[in-house]
C-alpha positions as CSV (number, residue, x, y, z in Angstrom):
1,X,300.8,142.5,96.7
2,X,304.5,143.4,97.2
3,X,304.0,146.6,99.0
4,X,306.6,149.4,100.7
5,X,306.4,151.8,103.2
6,X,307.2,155.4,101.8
7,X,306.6,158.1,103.5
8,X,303.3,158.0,104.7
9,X,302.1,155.7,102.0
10,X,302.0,152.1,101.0
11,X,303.9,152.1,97.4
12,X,302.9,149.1,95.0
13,X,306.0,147.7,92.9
14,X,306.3,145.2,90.6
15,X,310.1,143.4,90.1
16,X,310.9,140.7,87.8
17,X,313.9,139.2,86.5
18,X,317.1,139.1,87.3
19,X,320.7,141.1,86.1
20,X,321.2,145.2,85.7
21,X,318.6,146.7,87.7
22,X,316.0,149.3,84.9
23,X,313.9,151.2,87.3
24,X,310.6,152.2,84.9
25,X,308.8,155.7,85.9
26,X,305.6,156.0,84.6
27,X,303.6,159.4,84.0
28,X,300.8,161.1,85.6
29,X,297.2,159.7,85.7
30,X,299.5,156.1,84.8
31,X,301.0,153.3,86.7
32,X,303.1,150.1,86.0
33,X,300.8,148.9,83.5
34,X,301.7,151.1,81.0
35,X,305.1,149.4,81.5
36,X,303.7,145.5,81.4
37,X,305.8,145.2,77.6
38,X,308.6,145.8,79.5
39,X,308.5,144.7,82.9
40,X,307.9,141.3,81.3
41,X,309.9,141.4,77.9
42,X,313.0,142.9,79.6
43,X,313.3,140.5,82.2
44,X,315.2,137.9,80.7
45,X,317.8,139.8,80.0
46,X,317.6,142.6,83.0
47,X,316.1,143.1,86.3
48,X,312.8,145.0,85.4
49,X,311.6,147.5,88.3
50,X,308.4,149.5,88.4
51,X,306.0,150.9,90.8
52,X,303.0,153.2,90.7
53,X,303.3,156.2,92.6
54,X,301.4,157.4,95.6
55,X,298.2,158.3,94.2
56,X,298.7,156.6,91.5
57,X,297.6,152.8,90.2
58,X,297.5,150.6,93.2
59,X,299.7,152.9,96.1
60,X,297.8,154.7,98.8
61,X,295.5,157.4,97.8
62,X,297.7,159.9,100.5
63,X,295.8,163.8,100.8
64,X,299.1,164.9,100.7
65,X,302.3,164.3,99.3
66,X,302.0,165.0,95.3
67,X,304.7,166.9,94.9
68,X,308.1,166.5,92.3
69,X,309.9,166.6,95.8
70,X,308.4,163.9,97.7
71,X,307.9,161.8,94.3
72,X,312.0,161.8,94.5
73,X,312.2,160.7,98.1
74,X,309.5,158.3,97.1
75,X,312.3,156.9,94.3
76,X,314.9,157.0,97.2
77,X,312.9,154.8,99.5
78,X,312.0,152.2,96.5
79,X,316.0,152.1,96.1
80,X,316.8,151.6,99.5
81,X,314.2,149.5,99.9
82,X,315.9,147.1,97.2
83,X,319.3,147.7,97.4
84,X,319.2,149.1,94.0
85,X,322.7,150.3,93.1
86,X,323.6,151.1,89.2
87,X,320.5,151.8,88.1
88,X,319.5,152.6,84.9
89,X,316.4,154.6,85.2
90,X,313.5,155.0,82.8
91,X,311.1,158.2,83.1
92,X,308.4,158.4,80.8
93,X,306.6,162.1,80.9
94,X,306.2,163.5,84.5
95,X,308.3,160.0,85.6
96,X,311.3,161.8,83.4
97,X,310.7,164.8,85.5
98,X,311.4,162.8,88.9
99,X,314.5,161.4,87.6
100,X,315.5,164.9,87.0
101,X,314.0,165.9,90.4
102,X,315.9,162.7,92.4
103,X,319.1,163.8,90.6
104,X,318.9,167.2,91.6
105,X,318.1,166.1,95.3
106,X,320.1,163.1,95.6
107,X,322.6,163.2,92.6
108,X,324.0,159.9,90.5
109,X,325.8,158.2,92.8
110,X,323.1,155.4,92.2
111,X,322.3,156.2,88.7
112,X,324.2,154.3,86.3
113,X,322.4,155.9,83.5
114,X,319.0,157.8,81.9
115,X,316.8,157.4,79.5
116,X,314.1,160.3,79.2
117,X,310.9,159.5,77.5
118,X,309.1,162.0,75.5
119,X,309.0,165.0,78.3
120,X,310.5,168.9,77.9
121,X,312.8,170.5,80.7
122,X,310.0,173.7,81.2
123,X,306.8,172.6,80.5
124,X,305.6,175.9,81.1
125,X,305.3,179.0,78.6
126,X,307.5,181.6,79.3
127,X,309.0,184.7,77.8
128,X,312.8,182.7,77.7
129,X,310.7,179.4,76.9
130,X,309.9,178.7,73.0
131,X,309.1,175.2,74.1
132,X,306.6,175.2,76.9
133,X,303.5,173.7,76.1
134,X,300.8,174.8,78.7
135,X,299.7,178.1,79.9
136,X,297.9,179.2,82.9
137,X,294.2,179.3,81.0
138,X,294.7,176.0,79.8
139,X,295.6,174.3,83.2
140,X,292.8,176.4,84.9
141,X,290.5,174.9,82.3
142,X,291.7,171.4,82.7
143,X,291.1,172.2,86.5
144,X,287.8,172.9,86.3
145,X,287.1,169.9,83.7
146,X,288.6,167.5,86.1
147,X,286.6,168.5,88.9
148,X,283.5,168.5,86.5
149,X,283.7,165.7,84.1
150,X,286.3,163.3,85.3
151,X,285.7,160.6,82.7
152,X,285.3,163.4,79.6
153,X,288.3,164.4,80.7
154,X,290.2,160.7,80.9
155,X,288.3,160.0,77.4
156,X,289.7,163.0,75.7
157,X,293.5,162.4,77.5
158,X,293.5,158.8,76.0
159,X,293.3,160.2,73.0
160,X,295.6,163.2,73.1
161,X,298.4,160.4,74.4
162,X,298.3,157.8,71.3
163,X,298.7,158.4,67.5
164,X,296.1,156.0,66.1
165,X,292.8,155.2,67.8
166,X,293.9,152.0,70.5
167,X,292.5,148.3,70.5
168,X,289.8,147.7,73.0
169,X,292.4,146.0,75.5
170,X,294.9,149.2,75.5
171,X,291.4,151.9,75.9
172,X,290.1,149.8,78.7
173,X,293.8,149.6,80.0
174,X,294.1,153.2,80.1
175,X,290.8,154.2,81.2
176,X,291.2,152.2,84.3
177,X,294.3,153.1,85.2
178,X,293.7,156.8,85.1
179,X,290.2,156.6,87.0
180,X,293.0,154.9,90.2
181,X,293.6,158.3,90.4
182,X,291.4,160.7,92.1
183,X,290.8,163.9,91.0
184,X,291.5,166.0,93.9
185,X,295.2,164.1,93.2
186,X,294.5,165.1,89.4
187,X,294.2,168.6,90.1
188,X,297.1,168.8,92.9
189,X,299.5,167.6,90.3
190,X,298.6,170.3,87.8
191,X,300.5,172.8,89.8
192,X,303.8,170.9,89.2
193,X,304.2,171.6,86.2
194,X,305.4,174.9,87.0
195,X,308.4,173.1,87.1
196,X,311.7,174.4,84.8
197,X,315.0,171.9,84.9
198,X,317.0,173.9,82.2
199,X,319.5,174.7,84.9
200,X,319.5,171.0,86.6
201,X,319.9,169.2,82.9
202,X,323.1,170.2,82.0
203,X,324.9,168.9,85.5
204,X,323.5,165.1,84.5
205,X,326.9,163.2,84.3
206,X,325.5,160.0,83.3
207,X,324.6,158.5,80.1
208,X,321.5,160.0,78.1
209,X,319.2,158.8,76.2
210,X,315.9,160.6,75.4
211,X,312.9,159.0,73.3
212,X,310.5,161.4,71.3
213,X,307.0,160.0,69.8
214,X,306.7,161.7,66.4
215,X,303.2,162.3,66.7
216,X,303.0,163.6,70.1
217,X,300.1,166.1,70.2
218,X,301.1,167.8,73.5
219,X,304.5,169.3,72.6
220,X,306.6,169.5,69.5
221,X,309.6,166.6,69.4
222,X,312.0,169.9,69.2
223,X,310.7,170.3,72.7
224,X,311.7,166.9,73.8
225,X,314.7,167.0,71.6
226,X,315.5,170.5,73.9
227,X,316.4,167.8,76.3
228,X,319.2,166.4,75.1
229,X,320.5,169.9,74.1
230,X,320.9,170.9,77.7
231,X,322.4,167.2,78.5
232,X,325.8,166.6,78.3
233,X,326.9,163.7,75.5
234,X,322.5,162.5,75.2
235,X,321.6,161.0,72.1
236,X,318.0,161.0,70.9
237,X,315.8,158.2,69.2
238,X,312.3,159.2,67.3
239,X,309.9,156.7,67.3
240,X,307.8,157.4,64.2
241,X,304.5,155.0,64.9
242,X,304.1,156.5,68.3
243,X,302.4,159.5,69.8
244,X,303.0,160.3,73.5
245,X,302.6,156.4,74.8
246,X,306.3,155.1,73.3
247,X,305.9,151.8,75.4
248,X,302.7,151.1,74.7
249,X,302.2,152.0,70.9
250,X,305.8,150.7,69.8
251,X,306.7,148.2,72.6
252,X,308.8,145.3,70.8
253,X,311.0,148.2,69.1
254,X,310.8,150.6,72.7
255,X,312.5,147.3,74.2
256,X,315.3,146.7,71.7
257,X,316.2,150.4,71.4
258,X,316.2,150.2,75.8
259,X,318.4,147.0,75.5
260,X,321.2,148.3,72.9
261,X,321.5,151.6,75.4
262,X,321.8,149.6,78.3
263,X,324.5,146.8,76.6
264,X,326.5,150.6,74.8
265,X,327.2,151.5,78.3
């Protein structure tokens, strides 16, 4: 397996094709496979780039480490480690909050460009926040569940993520890539969400372009649209057929919409 040391853990990456380098940063509980349409589809036109992170899919299960910060540094060391330069980067849920996380630590020097998949700049509720979609009850609850009922819980996620029910190929998919991910990781992770980038989003200086799934049952697609409020010159694309899972549920359409940004720059 084409492996990298990263801080303390062995990162699994995938890279295919050849051309402008699309880094693809998948969400939590995920991993490449969720990006298979295209890592694979993409590559004869681009250089397709993924990798699960630590914790995640097939990298180390590390005790420690699952944080936003060290998922950035994470992102640093996969670019250094393949001389990635110009990047377009692709973050799909929490994978659009380390792009926003690596840009705040390490700016766009590297970057040549974003494209945000169906994530909110606060996830949090707040009194200044109309958009935040969880709450402390909730994520003490989903706490508790994890520890409890791990596979209830990865049942019910799979189908919180998708707008129609998914073929026996895309459940088994998902199932197995969420169990890769221990639930003392699962629970860690629920604490980042604290996160708020409403001050870090309007600094991006590179091209924007962020996806919303219609049906998304976690957050409204005003949330996600919030996003390309705060960034300068973004555009946004809806994806009607698709709930949270845009690369999954929509993946020949997902691809065209990723090529035509990428050749408009």
């Amino acid at each position: 397996m084409p492996l990298v040391h990263c801080n303390g853990a062995e990162i699994y990456y995938e890279d295919h094709g050849t051309g402008e380098p699309i880094l693809f940063l998948h969400g939590a509980w995920a991993g490449c496979r969720y990006f298979e349409a295209q890592l694979t589809g993409l590559s004869t036109e681009y250089r397709t780039i993924a990798f699960d992170f630590r914790g995640h899919g097939r990298s180390t299960k590390t005790e420690v480490g699952h944080t936003l910060t060290q998922y950035a540094q994470d992102v640093h060391a996969i670019l250094d480690h393949l001389a990635l330069d110009d990047v377009v980067i692709v973050g799909w849920s929490l994978g659009a909050i380390v792009s926003w996380e690596y840009i705040d630590r390490f700016g766009t020097e590297r970057v040549r460009a974003l494209v945000d998949v169906d994530m909110e700049p606060s996830p949090m509720q707040h009194d200044d926040n109309e958009y935040g979609s969880y709450n402390v009850d909730g994520l003490t609850e989903l706490h508790r569940r994890i520890q409890s009922e791990p596979a209830d819980v990865i049942e019910r996620t799979i189908d919180l993520l998708l707008k129609d029910a998914p073929s026996q190929g895309v459940q088994t998919m998902m199932f197995d890539e969420m169990s890769r991910t221990p639930p003392s990781i699962k629970s860690a992770m629920l604490l980042e969400l604290l996160c708020d980038y409403r001050d870090v989003l309007p600094a991006i200086d590179v091209p924007t372009l962020v996806c919303a799934g219609a049906d998304e049952k976690w957050r409204s697609v005003s949330a996600v649209e919030h996003a390309a409020e705060l960034i300068p010159d973004a555009r946004v694309e809806l994806f009607e057929e698709s709930g949270h899972c845009l690369t999954v549920e929509e993946p020949e359409r997902f691809n065209d919409v990723v090529s035509d940004f990428v050749e408009s720059l």
